[in-house]
SEVOPA-364084 format. One record per residue: residue in three letters; z, y, x of N, C-alpha, C in turn; residue number from 1. Coordinates in pm, whole numbers, plus 50000, padded with zeros to 5 digits. Each point is the difference from the previous one (the first is absolute). Layout:
<kolfis>
   type    n_c3    n_c2    n_c1   ca_c3   ca_c2   ca_c1    c_c3    c_c2    c_c1   seq
    ala       Z       Y       X       Z       Y       X       Z       Y       X   NUM
...
</kolfis>
This chain:
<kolfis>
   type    n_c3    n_c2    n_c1   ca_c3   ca_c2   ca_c1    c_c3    c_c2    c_c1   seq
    unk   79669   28920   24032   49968   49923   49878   50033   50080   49875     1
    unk   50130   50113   49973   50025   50035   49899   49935   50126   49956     2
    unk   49911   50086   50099   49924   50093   50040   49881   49950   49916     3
    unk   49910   49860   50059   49894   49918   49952   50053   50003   49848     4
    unk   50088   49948   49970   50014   49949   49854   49994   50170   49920     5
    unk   50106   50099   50054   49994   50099   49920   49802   50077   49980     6
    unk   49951   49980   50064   49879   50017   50025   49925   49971   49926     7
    unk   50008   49830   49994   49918   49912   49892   50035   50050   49800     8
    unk   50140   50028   50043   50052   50041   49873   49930   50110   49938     9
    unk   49987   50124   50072   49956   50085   49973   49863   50011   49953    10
    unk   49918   49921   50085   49876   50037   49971   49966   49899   49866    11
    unk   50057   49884   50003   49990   49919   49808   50046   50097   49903    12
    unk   50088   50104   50025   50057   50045   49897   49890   50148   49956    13
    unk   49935   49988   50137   49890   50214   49973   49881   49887   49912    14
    unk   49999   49901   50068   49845   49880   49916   49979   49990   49892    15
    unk   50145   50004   49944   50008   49962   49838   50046   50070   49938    16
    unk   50028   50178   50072   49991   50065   49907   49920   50015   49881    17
    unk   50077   50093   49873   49917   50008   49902   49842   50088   50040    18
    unk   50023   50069   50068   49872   50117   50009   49910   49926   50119    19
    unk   50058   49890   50133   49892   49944   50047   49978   49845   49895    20
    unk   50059   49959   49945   49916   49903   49861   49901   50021   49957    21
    unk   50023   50179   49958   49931   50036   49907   49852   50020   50083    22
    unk   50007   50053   50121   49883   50013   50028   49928   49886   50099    23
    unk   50065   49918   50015   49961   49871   50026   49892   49934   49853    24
    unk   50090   50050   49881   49891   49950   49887   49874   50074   49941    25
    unk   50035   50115   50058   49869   50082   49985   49884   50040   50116    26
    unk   50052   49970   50111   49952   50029   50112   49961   50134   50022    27
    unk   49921   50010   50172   50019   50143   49991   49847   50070   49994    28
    unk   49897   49903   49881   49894   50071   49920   50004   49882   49918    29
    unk   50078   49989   49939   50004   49912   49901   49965   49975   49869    30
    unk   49951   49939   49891   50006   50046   49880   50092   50062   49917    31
    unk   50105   49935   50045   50111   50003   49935   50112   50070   50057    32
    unk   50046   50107   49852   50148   50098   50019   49925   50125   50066    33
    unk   49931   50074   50065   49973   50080   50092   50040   50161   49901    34
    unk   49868   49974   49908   50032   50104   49916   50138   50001   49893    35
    unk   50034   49923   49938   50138   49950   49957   50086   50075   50064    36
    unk   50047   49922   50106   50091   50050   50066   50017   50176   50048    37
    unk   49838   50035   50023   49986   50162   50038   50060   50078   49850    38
    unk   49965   49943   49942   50035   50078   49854   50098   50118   49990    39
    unk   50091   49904   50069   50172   50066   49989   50009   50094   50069    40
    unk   49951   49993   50142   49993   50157   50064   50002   50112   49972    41
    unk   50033   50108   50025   49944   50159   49945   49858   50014   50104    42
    unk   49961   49947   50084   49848   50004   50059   49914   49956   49900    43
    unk   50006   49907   49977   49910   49912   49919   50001   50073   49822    44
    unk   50127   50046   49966   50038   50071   49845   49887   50158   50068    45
    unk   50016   50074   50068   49930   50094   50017   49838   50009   49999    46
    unk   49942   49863   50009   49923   50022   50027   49888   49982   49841    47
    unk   50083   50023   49926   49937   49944   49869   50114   50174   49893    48
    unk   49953   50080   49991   49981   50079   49935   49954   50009   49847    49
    unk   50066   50051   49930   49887   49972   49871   50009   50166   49942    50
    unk   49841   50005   49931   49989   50177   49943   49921   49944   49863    51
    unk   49939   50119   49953   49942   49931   49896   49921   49909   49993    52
    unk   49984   49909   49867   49975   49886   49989   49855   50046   49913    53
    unk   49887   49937   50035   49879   50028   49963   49948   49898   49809    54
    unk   49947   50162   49971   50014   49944   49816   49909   49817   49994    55
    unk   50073   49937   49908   49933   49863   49976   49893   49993   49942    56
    unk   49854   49977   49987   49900   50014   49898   50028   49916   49859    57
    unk   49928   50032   49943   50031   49924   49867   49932   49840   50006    58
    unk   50055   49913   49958   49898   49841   49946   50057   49889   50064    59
    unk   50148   50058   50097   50060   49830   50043   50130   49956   49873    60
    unk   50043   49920   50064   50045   49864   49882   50102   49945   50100    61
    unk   50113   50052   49940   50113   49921   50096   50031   49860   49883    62
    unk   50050   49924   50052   50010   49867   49959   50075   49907   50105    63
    unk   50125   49929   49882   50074   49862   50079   49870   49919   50055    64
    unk   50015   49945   50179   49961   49917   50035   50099   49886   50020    65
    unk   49927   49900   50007   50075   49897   50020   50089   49928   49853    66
    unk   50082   49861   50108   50153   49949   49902   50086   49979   50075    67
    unk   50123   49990   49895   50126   49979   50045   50088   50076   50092    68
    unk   50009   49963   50118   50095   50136   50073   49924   50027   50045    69
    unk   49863   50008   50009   49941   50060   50126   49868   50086   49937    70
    unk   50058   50037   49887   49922   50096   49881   50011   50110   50051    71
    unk   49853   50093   49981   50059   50105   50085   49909   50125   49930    72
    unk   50002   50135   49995   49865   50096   49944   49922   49998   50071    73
    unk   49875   50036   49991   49844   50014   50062   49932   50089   49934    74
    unk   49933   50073   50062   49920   50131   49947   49872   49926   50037    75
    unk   49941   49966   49902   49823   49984   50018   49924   50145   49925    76
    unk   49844   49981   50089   49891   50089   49996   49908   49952   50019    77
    unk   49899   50012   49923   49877   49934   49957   49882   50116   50032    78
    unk   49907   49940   50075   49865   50109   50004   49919   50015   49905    79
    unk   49956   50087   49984   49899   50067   49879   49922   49909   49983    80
    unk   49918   49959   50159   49861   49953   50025   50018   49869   50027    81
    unk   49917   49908   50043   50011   49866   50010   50081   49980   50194    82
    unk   50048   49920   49991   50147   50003   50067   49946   49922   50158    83
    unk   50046   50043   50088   49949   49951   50104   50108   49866   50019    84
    unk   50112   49969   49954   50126   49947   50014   50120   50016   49977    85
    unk   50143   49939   50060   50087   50064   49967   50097   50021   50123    86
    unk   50110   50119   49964   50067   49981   50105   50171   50045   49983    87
    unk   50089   49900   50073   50101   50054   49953   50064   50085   50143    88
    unk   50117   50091   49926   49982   50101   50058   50208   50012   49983    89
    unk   50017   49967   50164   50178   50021   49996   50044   50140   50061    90
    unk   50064   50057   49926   50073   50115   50059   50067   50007   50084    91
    unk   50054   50146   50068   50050   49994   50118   50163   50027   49951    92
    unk   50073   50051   50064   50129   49994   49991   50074   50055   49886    93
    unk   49929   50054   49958   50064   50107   49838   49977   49922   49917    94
    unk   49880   49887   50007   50022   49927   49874   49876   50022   49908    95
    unk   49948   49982   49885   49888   49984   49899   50039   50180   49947    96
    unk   49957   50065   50078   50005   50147   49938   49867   50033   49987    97
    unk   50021   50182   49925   49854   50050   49975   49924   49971   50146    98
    unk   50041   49981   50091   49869   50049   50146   49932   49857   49949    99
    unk   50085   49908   50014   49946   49841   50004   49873   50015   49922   100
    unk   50049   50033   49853   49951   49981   49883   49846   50075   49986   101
    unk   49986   50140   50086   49893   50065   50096   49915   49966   50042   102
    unk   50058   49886   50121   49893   49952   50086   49956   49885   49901   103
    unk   50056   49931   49890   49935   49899   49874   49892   50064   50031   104
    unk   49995   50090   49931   49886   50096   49911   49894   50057   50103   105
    unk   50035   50028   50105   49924   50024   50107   49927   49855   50023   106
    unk   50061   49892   50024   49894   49870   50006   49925   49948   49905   107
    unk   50076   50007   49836   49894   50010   49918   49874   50108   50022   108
    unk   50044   50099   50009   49842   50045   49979   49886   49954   50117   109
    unk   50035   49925   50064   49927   49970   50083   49920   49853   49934   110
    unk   50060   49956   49872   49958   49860   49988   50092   49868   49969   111
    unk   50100   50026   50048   50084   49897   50019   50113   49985   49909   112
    unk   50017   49891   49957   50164   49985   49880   50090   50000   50091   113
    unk   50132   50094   50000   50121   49977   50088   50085   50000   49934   114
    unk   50100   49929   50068   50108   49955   49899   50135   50044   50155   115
    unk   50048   50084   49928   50106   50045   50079   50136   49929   49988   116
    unk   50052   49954   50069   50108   49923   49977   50161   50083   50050   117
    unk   50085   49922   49926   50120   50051   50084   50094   49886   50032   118
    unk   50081   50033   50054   50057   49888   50096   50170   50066   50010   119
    unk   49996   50082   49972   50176   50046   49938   50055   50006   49871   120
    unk   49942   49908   49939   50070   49966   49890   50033   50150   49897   121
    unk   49896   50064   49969   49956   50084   49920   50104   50149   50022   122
    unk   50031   50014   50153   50043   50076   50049   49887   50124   50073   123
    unk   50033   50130   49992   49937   50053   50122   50085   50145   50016   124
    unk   50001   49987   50139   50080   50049   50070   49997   50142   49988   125
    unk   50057   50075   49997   49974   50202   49982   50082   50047   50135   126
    unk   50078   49959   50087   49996   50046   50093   49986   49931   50097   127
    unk   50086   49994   50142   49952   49903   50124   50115   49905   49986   128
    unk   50081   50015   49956   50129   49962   50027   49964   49850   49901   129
    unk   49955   50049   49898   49948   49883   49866   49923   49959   50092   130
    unk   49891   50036   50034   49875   49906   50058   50053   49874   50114   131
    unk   50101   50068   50078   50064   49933   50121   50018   49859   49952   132
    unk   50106   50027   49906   50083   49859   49912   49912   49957   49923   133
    unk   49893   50024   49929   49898   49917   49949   49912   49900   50060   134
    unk   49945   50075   50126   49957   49910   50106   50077   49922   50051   135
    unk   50104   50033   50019   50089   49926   50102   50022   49818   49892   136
    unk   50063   50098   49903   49999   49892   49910   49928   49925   49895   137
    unk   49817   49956   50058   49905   49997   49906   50006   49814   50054   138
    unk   50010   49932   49926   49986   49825   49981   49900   49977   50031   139
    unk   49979   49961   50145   49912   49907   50071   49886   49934   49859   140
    unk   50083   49927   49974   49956   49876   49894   49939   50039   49888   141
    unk   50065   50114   49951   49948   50071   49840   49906   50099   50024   142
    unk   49986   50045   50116   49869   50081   50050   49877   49848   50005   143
    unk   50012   49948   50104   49910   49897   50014   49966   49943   49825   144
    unk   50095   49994   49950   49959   49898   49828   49913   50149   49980   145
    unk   50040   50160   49938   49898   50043   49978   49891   50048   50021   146
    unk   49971   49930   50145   49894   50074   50047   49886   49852   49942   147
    unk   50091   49900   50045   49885   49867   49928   49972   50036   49894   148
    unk   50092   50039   49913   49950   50043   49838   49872   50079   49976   149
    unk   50081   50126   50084   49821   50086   49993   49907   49940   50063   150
    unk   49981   49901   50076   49868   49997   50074   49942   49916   49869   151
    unk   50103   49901   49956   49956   49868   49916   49934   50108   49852   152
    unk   50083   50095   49958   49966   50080   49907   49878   50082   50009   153
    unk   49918   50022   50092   49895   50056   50041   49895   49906   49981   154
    unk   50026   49894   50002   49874   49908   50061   50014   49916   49833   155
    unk   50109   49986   49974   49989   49929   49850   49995   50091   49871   156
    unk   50049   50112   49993   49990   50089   49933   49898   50149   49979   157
    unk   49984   50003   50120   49852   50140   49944   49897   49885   50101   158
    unk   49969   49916   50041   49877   49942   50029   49964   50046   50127   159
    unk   50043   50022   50068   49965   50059   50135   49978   49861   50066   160
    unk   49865   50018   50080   49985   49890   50093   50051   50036   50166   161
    unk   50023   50117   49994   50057   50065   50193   50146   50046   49953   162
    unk   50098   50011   50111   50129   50026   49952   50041   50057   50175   163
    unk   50025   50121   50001   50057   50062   50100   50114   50029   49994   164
    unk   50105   50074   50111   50139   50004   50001   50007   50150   50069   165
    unk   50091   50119   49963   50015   50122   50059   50149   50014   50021   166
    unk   50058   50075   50082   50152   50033   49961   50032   50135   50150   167
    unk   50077   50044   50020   50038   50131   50055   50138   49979   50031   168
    unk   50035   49985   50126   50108   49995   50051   50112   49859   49953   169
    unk   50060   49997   49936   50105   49886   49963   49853   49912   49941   170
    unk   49936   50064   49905   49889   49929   49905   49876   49965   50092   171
    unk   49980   50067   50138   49912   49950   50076   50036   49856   50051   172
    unk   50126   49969   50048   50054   49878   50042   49999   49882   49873   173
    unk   49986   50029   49906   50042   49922   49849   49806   49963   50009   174
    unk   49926   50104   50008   49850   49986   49984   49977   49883   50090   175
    unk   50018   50010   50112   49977   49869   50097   50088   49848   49963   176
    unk   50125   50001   49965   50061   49908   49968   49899   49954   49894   177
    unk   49969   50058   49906   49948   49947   49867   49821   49947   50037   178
    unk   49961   50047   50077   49876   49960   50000   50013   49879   50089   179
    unk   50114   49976   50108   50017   49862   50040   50073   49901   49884   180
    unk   50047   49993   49927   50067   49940   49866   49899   49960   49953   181
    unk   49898   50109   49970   49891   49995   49929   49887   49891   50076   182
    unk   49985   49988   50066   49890   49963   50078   49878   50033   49953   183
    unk   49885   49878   49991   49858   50048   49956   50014   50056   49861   184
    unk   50121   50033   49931   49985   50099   49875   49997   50128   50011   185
    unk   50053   50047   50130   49961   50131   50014   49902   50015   50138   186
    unk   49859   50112   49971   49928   49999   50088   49956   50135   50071   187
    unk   50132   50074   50028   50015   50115   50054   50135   50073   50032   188
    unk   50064   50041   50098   50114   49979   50011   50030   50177   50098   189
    unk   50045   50106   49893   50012   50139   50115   50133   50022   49996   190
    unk   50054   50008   50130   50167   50077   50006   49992   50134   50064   191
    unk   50032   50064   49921   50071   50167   50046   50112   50012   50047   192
    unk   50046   49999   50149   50116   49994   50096   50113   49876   49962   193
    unk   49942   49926   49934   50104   49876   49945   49966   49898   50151   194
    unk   50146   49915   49942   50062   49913   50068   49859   49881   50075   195
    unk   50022   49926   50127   49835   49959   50011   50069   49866   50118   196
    unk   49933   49972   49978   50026   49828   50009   49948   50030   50185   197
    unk   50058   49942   50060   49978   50049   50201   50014   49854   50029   198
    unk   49988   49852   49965   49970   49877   50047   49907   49908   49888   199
    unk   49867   49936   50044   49947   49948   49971   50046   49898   49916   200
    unk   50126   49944   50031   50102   49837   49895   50002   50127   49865   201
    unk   50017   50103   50052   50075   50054   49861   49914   50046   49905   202
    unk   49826   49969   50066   49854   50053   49859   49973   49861   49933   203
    unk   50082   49877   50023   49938   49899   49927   49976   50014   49862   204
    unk   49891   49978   49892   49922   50051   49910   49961   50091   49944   205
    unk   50011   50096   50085   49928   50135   50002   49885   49974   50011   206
    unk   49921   50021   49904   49805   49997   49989   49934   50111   49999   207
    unk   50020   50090   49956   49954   50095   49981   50000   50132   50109   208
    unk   49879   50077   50018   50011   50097   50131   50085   50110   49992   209
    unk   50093   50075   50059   50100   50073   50006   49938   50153   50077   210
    unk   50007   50112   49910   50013   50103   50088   50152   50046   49970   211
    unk   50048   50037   50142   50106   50047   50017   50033   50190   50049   212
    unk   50028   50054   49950   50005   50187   50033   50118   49995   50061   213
    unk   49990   50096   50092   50162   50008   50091   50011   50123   50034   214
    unk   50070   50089   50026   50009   50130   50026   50094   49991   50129   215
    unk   49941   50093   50113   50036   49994   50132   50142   50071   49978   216
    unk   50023   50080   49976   50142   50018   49979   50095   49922   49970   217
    unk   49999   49921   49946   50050   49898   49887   50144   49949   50126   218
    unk   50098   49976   49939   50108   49961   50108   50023   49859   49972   219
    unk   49916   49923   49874   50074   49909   49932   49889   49865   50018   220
    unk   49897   50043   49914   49885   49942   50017   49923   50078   50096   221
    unk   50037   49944   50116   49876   50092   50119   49825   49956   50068   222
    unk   49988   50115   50047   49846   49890   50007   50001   49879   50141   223
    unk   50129   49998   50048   50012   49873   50065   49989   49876   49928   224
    unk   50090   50036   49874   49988   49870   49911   49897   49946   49940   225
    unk   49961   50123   50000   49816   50021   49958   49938   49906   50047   226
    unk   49989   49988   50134   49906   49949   50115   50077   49833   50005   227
    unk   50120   49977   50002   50073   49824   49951   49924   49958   49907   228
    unk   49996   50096   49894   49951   49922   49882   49864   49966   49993   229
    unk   49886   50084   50049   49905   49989   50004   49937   49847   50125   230
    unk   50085   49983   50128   49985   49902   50091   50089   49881   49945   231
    unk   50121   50009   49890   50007   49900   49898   49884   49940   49930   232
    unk   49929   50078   49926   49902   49993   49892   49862   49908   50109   233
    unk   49995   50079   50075   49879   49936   50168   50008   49863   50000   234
    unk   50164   49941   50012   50038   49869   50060   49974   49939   49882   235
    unk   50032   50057   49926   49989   49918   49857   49919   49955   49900   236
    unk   49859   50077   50067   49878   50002   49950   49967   50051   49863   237
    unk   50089   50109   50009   49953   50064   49885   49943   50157   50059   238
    unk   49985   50082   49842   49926   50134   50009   50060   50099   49969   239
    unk   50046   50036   50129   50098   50163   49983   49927   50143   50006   240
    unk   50047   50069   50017   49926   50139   50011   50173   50115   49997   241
    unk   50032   50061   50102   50109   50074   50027   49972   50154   50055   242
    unk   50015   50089   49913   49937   50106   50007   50124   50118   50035   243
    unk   50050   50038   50055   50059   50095   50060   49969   50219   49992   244
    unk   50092   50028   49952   49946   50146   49958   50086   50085   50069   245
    unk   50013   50133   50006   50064   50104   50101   50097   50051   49889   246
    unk   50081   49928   49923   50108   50031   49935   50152   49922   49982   247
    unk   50079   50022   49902   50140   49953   49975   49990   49878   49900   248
    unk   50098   49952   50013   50021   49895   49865   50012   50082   49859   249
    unk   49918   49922   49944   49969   50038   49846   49898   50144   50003   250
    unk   49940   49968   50073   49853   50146   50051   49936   49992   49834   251
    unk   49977   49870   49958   49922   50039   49838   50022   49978   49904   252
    unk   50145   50039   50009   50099   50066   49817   49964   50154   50039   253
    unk   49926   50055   49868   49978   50088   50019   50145   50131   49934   254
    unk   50054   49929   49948   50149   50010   49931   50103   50019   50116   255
    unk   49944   50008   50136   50122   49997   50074   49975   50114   50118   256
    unk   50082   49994   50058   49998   50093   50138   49928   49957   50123   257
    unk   50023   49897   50014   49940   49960   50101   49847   49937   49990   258
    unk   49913   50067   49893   49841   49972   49957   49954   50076   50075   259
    unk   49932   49886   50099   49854   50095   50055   49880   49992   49912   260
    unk   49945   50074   49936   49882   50004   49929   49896   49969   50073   261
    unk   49956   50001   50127   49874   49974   50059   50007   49858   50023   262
    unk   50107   49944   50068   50033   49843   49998   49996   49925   49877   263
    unk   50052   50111   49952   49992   49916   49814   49866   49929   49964   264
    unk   49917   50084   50036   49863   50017   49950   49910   49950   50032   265
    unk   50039   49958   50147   49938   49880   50088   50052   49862   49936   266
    unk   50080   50034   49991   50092   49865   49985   49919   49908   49860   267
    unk   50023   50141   49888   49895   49931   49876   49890   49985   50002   268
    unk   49955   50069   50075   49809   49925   50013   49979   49871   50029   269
    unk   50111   49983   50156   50000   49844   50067   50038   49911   49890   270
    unk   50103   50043   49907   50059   49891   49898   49919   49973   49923   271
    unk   49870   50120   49964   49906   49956   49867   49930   49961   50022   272
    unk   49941   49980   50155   49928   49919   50071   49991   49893   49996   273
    unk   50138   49956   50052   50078   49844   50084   49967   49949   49822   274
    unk   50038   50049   49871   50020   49930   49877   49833   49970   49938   275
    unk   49937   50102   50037   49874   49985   49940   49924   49875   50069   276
    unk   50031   49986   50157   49908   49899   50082   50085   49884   49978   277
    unk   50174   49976   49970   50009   49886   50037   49949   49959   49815   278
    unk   50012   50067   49951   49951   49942   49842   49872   50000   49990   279
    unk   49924   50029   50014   49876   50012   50017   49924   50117   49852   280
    unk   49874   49926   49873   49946   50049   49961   50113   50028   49864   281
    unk   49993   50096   49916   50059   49963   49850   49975   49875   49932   282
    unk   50103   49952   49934   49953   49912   49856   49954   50017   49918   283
    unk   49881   49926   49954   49951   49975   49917   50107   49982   49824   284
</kolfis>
């Protein structure tokens, strides 16, 4: 009997550890904590390199979004030509830097108003060690308020009738959160190795079709999770698309070490694709 009891003891006490809690609440392809938690590693810090930072073009407009505490900067970019839509656009772990501010300008010229957001509280990170604790410590809640802001700011403020969502790693997972927040306000939804929803309960008002990029290397976001999310999306009756490439996490910062340029390149065609068809013609 005291054998039985020491037994029972033991195993309540490994249950409720802090680290099986923790992954009891995130599960093990979960939305939630995966990348977070990797942060802290030196695996996960290595794999994000930074070299030079590519020059900004001239004609964006940083500007307070939002009120109250959940005010935050935003870099908007406006197209020359008449605008196919808009799209907001979350960064990856460093935060609203020149690369972010790049790929703006890279989607404007394609047509589109983007409004780059940040979500660290007008922080960005210069080495890994910053990036770690930024992510680690970015507010659930005050990310979610500004990502509503920008979508609501897109659609009430430059007139956009389509509203898509982009983000890259920490900001790929924030892209999907927000376009489920969002529901039928946003009608295009791409994550770059971000965080990805692997049970159907967990896409409730997600409307919009999702391409997802995954890089076979990837230790974090793998293309197993790939394949959850996509037979999530199946059950759930929605429209995924999970595209898988022969590289590392963060393959298209071209700012980093671990950029494959040929994956890159695939990767942006599929994205200017997936944005042009799920939006359809320009506005009038």
């Amino acid at each position: 009997m005291l054998r039985i009891c020491l037994i029972l003891l033991v195993t309540f006490v490994a249950i409720n550890s802090p680290q099986v809690a923790s992954a009891r609440r995130s599960g093990s392809g979960s939305s939630e904590g995966t990348l977070e938690a990797a942060a802290k590693t030196d695996e996960f810090k290595s794999k994000h390199e930074r070299s030079e930072a590519p020059v900004v073009p001239q004609g964006g407009e940083t500007f307070s979004l939002g009120t109250g505490d959940h005010a935050s900067q935003a870099y908007l970019v406006k197209p020359e030509q008449v605008s196919r839509g808009g799209i907001v656009m979350v960064h990856e772990w460093w935060g609203l830097n020149d690369h972010i501010r790049h790929e703006a300008h890279r989607f404007a010229d394609l047509g589109y108003v983007v409004l780059a957001v940040d979500l660290y509280r007008n922080r960005v990170a210069t080495t890994r060690d910053e990036a770690a604790e930024y992510m680690q410590g970015a507010d659930p809640d005050h990310c979610q308020q500004v990502l509503a802001f920008a979508v609501d700011y897109l659609r009430d403020h430059q007139n956009v009738t389509k509203v898509g969502t982009i983000g890259w790693c920490f900001g790929g997972g924030w892209s999907l959160k927000a376009a489920k927040a969002a529901g039928a306000k946003v009608d295009a939804c791409v994550v770059y190795y971000g965080q990805l929803f692997t049970k159907a309960t967990e896409l409730e008002g997600l409307t919009a079709p999702v391409l997802a990029i995954i890089a076979d290397q990837d230790k974090w976001i793998t293309p197993a999770m790939g394949s959850e999310f996509k037979a999530a999306m199946t059950e759930a009756g929605k429209k995924a698309t999970v595209l898988v490439y022969p590289a590392d996490h963060a393959f298209a910062n071209p700012t980093g070490d671990r950029h494959h340029e040929e994956s890159a390149r695939k990767a942006w065609e599929k994205t200017k694709s997936f944005f042009e068809t799920s939006f359809g013609s320009r506005q009038e």
